[in-house]
C-alpha positions as CSV (number, residue, x, y, z in Angstrom):
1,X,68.5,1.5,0.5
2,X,71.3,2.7,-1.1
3,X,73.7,6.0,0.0
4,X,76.6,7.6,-1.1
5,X,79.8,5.6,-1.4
6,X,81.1,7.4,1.5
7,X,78.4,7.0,4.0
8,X,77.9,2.9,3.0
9,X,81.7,2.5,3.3
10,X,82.4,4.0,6.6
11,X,82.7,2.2,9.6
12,X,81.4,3.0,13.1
13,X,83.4,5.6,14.1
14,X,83.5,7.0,10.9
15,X,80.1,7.6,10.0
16,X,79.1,9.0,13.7
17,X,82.8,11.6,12.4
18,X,80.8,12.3,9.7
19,X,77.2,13.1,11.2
20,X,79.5,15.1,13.4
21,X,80.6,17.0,10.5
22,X,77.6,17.3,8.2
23,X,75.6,18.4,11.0
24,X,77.5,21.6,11.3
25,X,77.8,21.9,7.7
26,X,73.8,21.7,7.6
27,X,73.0,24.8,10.7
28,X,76.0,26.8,8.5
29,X,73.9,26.4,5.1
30,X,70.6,27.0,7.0
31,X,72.0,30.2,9.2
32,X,73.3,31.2,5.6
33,X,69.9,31.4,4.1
34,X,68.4,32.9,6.9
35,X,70.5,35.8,6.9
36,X,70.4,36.0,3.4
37,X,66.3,35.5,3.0
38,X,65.7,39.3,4.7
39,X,62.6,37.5,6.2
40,X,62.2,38.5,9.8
41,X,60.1,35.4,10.4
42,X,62.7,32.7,8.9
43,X,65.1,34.2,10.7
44,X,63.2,33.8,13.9
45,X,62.9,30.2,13.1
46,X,66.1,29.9,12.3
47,X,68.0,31.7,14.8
48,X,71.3,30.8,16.6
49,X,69.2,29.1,19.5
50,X,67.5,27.2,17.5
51,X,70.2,25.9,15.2
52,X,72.7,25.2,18.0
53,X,69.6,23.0,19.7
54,X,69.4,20.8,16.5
55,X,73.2,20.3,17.0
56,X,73.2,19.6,20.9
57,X,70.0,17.2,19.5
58,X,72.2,15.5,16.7
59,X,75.6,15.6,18.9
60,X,73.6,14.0,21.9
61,X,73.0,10.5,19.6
62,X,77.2,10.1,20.4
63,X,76.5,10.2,24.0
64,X,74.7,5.8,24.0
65,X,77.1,4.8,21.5
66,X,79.9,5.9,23.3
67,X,82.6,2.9,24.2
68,X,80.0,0.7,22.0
69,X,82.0,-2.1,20.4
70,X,79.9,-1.9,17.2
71,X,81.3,-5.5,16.1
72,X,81.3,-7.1,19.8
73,X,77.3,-6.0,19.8
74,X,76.2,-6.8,16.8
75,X,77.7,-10.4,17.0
76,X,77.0,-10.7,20.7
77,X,74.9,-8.1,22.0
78,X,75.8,-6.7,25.9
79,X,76.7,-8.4,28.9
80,X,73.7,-6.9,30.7
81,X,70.6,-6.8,27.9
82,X,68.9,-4.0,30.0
83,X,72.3,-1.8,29.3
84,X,71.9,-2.7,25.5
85,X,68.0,-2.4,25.0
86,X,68.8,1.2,27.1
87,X,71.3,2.5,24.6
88,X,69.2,1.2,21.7
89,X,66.0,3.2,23.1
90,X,68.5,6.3,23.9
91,X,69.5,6.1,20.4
92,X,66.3,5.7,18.6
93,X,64.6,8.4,20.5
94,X,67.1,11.0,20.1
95,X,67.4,10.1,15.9
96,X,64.1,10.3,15.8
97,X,64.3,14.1,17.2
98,X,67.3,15.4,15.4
99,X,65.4,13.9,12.2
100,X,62.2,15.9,13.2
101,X,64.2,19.0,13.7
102,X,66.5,18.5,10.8
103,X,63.0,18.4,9.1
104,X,61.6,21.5,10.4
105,X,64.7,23.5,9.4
106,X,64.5,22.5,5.7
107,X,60.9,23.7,5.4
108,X,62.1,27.1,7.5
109,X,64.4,27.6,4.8
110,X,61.4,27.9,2.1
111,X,58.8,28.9,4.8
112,X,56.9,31.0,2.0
113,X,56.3,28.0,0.2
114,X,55.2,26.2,3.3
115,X,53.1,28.8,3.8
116,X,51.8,29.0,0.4
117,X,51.1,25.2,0.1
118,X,48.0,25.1,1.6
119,X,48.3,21.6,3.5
120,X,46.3,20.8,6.6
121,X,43.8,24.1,5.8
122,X,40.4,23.4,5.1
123,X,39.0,25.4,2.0
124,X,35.8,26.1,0.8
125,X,33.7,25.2,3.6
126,X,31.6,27.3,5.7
127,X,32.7,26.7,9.6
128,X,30.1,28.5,11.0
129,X,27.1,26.3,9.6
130,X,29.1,23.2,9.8
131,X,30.1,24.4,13.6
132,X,26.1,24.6,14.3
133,X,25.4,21.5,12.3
134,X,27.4,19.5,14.8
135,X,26.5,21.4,18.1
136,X,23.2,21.3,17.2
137,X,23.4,17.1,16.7
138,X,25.4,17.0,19.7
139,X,22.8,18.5,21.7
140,X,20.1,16.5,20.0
141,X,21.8,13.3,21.1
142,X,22.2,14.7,24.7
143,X,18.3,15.1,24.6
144,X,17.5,11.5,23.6
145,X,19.9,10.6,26.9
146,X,22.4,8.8,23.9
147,X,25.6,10.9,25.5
148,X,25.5,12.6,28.7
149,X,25.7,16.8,29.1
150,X,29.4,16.6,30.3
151,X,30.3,14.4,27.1
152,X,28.5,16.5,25.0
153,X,30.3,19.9,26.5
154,X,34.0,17.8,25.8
155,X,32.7,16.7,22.3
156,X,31.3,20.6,21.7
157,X,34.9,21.9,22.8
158,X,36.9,19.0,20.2
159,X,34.8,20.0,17.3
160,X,35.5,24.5,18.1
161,X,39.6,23.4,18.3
162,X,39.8,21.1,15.5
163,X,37.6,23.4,13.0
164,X,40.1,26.5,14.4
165,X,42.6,24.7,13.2
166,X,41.3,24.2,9.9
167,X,42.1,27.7,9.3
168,X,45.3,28.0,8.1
169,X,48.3,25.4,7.6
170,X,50.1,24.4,11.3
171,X,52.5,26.3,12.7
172,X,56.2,24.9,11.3
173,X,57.5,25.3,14.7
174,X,54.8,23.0,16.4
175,X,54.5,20.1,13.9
176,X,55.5,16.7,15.0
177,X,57.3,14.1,13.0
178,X,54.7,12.2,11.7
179,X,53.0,15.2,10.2
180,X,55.7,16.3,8.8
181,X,56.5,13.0,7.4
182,X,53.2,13.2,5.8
183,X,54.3,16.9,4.7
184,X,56.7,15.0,2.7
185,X,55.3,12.7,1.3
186,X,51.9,14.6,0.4
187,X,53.3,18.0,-0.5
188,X,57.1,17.2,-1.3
189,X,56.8,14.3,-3.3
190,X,59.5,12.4,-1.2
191,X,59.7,8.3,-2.6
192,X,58.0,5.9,-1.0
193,X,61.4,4.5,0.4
194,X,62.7,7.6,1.8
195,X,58.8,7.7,3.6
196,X,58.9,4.3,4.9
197,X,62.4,4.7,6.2
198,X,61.2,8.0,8.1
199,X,58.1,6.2,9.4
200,X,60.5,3.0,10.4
201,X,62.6,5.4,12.6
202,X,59.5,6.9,13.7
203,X,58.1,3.7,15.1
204,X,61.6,2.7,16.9
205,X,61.3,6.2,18.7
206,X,57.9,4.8,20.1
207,X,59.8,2.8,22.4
208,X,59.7,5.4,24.8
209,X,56.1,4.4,25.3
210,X,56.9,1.8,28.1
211,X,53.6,0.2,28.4
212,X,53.1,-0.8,24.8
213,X,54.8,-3.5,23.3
214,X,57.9,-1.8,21.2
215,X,60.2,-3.3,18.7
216,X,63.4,-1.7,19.6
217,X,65.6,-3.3,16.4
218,X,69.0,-5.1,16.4
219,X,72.4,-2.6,16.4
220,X,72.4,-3.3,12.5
221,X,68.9,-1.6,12.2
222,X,70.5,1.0,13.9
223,X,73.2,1.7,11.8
224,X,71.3,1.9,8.4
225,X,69.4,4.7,9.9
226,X,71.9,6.1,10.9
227,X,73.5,6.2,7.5
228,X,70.0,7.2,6.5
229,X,70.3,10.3,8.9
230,X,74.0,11.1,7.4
231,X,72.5,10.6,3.7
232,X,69.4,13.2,4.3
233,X,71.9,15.7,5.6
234,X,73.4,16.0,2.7
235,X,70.6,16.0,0.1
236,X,68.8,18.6,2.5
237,X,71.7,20.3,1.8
238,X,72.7,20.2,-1.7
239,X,69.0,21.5,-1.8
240,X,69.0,24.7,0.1
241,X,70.0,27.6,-2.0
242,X,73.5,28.4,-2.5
243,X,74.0,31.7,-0.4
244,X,78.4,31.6,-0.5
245,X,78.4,34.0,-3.3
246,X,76.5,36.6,-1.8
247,X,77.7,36.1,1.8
248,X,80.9,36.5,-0.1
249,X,80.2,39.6,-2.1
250,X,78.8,41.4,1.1
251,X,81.9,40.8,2.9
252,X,83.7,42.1,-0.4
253,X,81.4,45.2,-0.1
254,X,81.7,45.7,3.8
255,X,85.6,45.6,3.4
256,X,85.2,48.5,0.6
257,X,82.9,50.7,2.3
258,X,85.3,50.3,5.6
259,X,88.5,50.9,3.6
260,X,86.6,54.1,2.1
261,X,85.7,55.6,5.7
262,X,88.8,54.6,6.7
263,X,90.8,56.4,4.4
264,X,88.9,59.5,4.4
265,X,88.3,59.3,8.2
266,X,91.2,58.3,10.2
267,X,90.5,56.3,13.1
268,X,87.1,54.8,11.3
């Protein structure tokens, strides 16, 4: 996959200094248009707790790869293989998170068109009858002894939840990553690339899962998503709306309106 010049040319440490950076740059852009939106409801989404818990998120993937000899690792691996396969897991699960959050924050940004797409809501179907339909087959099928009354009730309670949520489109704050990945790719239009790299990382994160076989990756893995992380930083930024001009011309019109009370009211 390619990425900007600067991202595939950095080292180590010079990528992780620029994740560093761009991280900040990305909750300053999003606090921007938060403020900016008037929308009581972005700007719940998008509040100072939630932006400085992306960045404790995105800084905490510097916390395994600190003292990592990137060149040693990759060449050799660890001394102790449990220390290595440890700070590979670490790193995988917390990329993973900072890309789910990073993820949420974009579609914040343009919440009324997350809103308005539609995706995950059911339309033009009548939940009542199809409600009844099923009940009514469940309990048929508890009759004829094919599933007992305490499977039926569980099954009864599934069908009530899932159809409830059929209503309207999931809330943006509760969505995991690989909805949202599909979010991307169904609604966004994201190529495939940028959808199997999201799914890739995904999977790595799975390694939390200790009782199913996990494919953890090689530090070189590692790294490209990494420079995958850095490279959907910035085009999540470059396409957020550009909110400088007015921050700036409100700060130009605060200044005049304090000058003016100021001068006519001495001690304003």
């Amino acid at each position: 996959m390619r990425f900007p010049k600067q991202i595939q040319e950095a080292d180590f440490p010079e990528l992780l200094n620029i994740i560093h950076t761009e991280s900040r740059e990305y909750i300053r852009v999003a606090g921007n248009c938060a403020h900016c939106s008037g929308n009581s409801e972005i700007q719940k989404l998008l509040s100072d707790d939630s932006l400085q818990q992306f960045l404790a998120i995105s800084d905490a993937l510097f916390l395994p790869l600190k003292d990592v000899n990137y060149d040693i690792a990759t060449l050799f691996g660890f001394e102790d293989p449990i220390e290595e396969q440890s700070r590979l897991m670490q790193s995988w699960i917390t990329l993973g998170s900072a890309i789910e959050s990073m993820l949420q924050i974009f579609l914040a940004i343009y919440l009324n068109d997350y809103e308005n797409s539609g995706w995950h809501k059911w339309v033009n179907f009548n939940e009542s009858a199809v409600k009844q339909e099923i009940i009514y087959s469940l309990d048929q099928l508890a009759t004829n002894g094919a599933l007992e009354a305490a499977h039926v009730k569980s099954l009864k309670k599934l069908v009530k939840e899932e159809l409830k949520t059929r209503r309207d489109i999931p809330p943006l704050n509760k969505i995991m990553l690989f909805d949202l990945i599909e979010f991307y790719r169904t609604e966004v239009k994201w190529e495939q690339e940028k959808i199997d790299k999201l799914n890739s990382i995904r999977e790595h994160r799975n390694c939390i899962h200790a009782f199913i076989p996990r494919q953890i990756g090689e530090w070189d893995e590692l790294i490209e998503a990494l420079r995958f992380y850095c490279s959907l930083l910035l085009d999540l930024q470059s396409m957020a709306p550009d909110c400088d001009d007015m921050l700036a011309y409100e700060a130009e019109l605060d200044a005049e309106i304090e000058g003016y009370y100021s001068s006519y009211y001495p001690g304003y």
